[in-house]
N, C-alpha and C positions, 0 to 999 in steps of 0.2 A: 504494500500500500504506500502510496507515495503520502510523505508526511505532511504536505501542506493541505492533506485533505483531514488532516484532526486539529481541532480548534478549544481552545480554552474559554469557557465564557463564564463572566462574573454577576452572577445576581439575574443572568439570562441574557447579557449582553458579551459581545466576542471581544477578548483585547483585541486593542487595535494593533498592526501591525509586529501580530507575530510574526517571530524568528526562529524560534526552538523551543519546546517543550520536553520535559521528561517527566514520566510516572512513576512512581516508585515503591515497591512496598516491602515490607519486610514482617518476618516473625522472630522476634526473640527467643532462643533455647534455651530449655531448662533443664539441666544435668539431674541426671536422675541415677547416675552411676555409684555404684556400691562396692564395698571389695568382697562380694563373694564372686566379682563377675570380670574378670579382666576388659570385656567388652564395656566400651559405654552406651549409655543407654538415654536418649535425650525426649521433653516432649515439648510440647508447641506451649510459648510462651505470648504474652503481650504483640498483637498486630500492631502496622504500625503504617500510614502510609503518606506519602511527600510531592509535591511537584514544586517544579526549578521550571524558569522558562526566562526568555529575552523576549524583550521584542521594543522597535524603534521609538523613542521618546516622542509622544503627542500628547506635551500636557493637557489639551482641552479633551481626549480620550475620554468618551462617558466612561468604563470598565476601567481607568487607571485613575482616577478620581475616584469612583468605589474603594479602587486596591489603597491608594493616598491614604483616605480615611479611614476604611479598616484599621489599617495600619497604626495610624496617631490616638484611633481611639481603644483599639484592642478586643475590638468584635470581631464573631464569627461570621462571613461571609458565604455565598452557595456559591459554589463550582458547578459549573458540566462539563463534562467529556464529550464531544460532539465529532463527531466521524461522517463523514461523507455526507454534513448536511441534518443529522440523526442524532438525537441528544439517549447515549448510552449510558451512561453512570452520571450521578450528581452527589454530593458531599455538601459539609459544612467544613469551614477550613479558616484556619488561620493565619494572617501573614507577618510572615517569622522574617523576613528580608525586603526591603525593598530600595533596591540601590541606582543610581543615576551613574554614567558616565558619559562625559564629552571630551572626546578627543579631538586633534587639532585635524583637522581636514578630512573629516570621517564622520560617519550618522553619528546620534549620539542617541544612545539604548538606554533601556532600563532591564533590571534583572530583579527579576521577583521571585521568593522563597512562599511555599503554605506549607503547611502541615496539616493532617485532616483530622477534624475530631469526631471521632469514633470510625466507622467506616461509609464505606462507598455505597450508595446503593443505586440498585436499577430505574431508568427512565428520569422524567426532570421533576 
């Protein structure tokens, strides 16, 4: 799938001028190993999941003015995950990063951190 066909959208609006996204998830392990067993023995601990993304500085950006304010005031915002047009997963998410760069004769981006609180779930 070519990746400019997934879009991040904030509150039901698309950031403006993505550049890169990533998904992320994880599960924490929990050692459950004992010495009667040389083997270790692990079970599924705390979910956990993240998205990181760029995309071109447009401060009048409806969705980066949400991400702004979030941010300064420390609410949960909604994510979707939208694929080819198709809003598949939506979350509540917090934003843990929100960074500005302007470079000397080069766009100037923004790079935005969430973290999701609790999990993902289906449709918007």
């Amino acid at each position: 799938m070519n990746g400019t066909d997934i879009l991040v959208l904030v509150d039901g609006v698309a950031v403006g001028s993505q550049r890169d996204a990533s998904f992320d998830e994880s599960t924490a392990e929990i050692d459950m190993s004992s010495k009667d067993a040389r083997e270790g023995r692990v079970i599924a601990g705390r979910y956990g999941a993240k998205i990181s993304m760029d995309a071109l500085y447009v401060p009048s950006d409806a969705a980066y003015v949400l991400l702004k304010a979030a941010m300064r005031n420390g609410t949960l915002i909604q994510i979707n995950r939208q694929e080819e047009g198709t809003i598949l997963e939506s979350a509540d998410a917090l934003v843990t990063a929100l960074g500005e760069k302007a470079p000397d004769q080069d766009a100037a981006v923004v790079a935005i951190a969430l973290t999701i609180d609790g999990a993902w779930y289906s449709g918007s």
